[in-house]
C-alpha positions in Angstrom: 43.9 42.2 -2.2 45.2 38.3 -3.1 43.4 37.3 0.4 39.6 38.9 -0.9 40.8 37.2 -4.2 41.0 34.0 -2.6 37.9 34.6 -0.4 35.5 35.6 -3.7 37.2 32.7 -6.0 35.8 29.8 -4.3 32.5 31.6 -3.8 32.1 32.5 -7.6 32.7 29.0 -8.7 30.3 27.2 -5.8 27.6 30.0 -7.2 28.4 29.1 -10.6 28.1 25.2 -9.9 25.0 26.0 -7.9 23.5 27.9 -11.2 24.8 24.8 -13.1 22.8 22.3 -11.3 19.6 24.5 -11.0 19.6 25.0 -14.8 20.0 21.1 -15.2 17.0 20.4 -12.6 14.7 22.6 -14.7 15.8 20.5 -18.0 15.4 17.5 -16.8 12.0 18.2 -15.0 10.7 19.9 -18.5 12.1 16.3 -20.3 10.2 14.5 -17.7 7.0 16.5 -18.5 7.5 16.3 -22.3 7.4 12.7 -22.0 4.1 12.9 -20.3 0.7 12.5 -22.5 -1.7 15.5 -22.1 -4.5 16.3 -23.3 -2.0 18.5 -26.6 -2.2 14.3 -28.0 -6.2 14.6 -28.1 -7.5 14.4 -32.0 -10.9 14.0 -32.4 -11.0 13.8 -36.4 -14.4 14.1 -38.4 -14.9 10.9 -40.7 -14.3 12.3 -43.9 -10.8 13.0 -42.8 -10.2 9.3 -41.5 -11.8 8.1 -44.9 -9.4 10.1 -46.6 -6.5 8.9 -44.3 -7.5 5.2 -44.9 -7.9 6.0 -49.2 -4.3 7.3 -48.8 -2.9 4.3 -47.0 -5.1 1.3 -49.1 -3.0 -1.2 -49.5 -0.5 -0.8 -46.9 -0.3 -2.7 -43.6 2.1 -3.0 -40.4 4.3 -0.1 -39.9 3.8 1.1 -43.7 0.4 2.1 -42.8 1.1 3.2 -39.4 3.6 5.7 -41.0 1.2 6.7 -44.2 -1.4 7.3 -41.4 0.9 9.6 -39.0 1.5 11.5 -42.7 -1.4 12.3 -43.1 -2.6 13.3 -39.5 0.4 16.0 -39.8 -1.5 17.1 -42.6 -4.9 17.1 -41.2 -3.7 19.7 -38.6 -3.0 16.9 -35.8 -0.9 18.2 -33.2 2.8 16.7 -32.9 1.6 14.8 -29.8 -1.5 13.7 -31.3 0.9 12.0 -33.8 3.8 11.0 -31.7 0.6 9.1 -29.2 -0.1 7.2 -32.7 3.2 6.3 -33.6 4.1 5.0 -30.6 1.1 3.3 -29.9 1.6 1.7 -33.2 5.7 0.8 -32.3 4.5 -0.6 -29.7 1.4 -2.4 -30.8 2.6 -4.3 -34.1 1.3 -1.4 -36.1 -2.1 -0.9 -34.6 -4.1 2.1 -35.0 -5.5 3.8 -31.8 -6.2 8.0 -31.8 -6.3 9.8 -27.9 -10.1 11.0 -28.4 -10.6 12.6 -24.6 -7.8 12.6 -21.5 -8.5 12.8 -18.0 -5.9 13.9 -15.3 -5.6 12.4 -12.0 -2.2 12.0 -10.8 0.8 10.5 -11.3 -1.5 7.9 -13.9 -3.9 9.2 -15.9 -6.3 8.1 -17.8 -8.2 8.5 -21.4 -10.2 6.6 -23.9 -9.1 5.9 -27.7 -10.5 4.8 -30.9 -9.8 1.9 -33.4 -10.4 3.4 -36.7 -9.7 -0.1 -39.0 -11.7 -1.6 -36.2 -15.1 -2.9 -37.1 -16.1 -1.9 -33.1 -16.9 1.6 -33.5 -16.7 2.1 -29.9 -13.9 4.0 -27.2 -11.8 2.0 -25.1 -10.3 3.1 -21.7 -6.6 3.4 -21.3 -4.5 4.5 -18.1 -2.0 6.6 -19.2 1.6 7.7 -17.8 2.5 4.9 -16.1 4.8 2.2 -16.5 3.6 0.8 -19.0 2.4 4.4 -20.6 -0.5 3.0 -21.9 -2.4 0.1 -20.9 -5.8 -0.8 -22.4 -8.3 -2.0 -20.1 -9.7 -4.1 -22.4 -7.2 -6.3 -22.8 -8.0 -10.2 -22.4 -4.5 -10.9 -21.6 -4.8 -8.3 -18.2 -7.8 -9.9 -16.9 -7.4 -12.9 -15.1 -9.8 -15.7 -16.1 -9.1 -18.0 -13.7 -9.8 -15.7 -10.9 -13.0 -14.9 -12.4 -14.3 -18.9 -12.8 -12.8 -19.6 -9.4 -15.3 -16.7 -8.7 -18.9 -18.4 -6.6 -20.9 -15.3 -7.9 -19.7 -15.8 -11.6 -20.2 -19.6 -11.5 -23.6 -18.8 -9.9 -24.5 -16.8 -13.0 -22.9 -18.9 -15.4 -24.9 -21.9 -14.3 -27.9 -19.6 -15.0 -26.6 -18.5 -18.5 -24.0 -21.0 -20.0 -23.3 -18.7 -22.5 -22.4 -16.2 -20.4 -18.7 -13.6 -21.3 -17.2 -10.9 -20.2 -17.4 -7.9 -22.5 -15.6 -4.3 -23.4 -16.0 -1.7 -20.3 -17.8 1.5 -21.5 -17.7 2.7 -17.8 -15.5 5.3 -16.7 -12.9 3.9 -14.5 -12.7 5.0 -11.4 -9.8 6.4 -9.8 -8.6 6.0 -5.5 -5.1 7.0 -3.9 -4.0 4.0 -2.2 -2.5 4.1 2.0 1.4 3.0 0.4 1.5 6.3 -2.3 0.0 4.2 -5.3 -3.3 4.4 -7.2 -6.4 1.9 -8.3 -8.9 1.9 -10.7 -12.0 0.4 -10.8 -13.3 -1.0 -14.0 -15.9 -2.8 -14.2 -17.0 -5.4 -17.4 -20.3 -6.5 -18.5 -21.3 -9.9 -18.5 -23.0 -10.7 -21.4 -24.9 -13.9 -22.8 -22.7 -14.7 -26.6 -25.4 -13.8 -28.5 -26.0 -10.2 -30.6 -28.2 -8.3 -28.6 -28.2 -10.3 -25.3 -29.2 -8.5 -22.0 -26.2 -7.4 -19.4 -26.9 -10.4 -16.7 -24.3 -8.9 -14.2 -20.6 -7.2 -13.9 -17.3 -7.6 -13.3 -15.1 -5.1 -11.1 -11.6 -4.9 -11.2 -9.0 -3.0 -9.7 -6.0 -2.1 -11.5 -3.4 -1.2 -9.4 0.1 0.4 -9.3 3.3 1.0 -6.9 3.8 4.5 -6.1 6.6 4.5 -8.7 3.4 4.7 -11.3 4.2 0.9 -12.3 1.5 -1.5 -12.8 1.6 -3.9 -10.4 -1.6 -6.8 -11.3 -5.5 -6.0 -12.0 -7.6 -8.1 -9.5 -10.7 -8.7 -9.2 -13.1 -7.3 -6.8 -16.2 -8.8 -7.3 -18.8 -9.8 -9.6 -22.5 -8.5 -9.0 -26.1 -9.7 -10.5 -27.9 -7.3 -12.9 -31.4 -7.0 -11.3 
């Protein structure tokens, strides 16, 4: 009897630390995915509500409004994720204001467009989503190299056609490639406008945005710059 004692012991406990370990695999995968942002922190608002958001929060700024705004999206029906993407867009952000409005899954880094509500653009912006950093805006300045793009013979061959010539918001959808070493690209591509309201799109600007197959960004380069026709 003390010998099958002495056999089953060890076995119980190795089960038992076996069981241990799954159950700690299954948390920490379901952390990992609650950190993820889905398509639960989409909030497509109709206007009265952000007019009523913005009435509540007149006169704040900063983090005050950030939080009066998160308030009142709780109390719109937002989701918790619609208001945690908020928020921490806002930490992170110096208390700027930007709402999921669509996502789009692809892999490891995702992607999605957002709104400005106390912008006076009225327009989306891309983001890629879920990487490190979670959210990136494609449109930027500071991720677009300029210097790359003057050093550019296309770009100087259009801006010696139109001096006035700038590189503008993307409104396409980006476009999204597994690379050969595990990590991912996507395209963007800018429109190069004339700086004047109303001026014709003369030609674009492609980018790739690219990142590590740890989902870190790594640089946005660019590709090439084409002639509208």
């Amino acid at each position: 009897m003390k010998n099958l004692l002495k056999v089953k012991l060890p076995a119980a406990v190795a089960l038992l630390c076996l069981a241990s370990y799954v159950a700690f695999l299954e948390v920490q995968a379901s952390d990992d995915t609650d950190e993820d942002i889905s398509s639960a922190a989409v909030w497509n608002p109709s206007e009265q509500e952000l007019k009523q958001a913005a009435q509540d929060c007149q006169g704040l700024s900063g983090d005050d409004y950030a939080v009066c705004f998160t308030d009142n999206m709780d109390e719109l029906g937002a989701s918790p994720e619609a208001v945690d993407f908020v928020q921490e867009y806002a930490d992170d952000n110096a208390g700027a204001i930007a709402i999921l409005k669509s996502f789009h899954p692809v892999d490891q880094v995702d992607f999605g467009q957002v709104s400005f509500p106390l912008s006076k653009d009225k327009g989306q912006n891309w983001v890629l989503l879920n990487g490190l950093p979670e959210v990136i805006n494609v449109s930027d300045p500071k991720l677009i190299s300029q210097a790359e793009l003057q050093q550019n013979a296309d770009y100087a061959a259009l801006k010696a056609a139109y001096p006035g010539l700038q590189i503008s918001f993307s409104t396409a959808k980006p476009l999204a490639k597994k690379t050969a070493d595990g990590g991912q690209s996507f395209l963007i591509s800018y429109p190069l406008t004339e700086s004047c309201s109303n001026c014709k799109v003369r030609g674009e600007a492609s980018y790739s945005f690219n990142f590590n197959a740890a989902g870190e960004f790594v640089d946005a380069r660019l590709i090439k710059v084409t002639r509208t026709r």
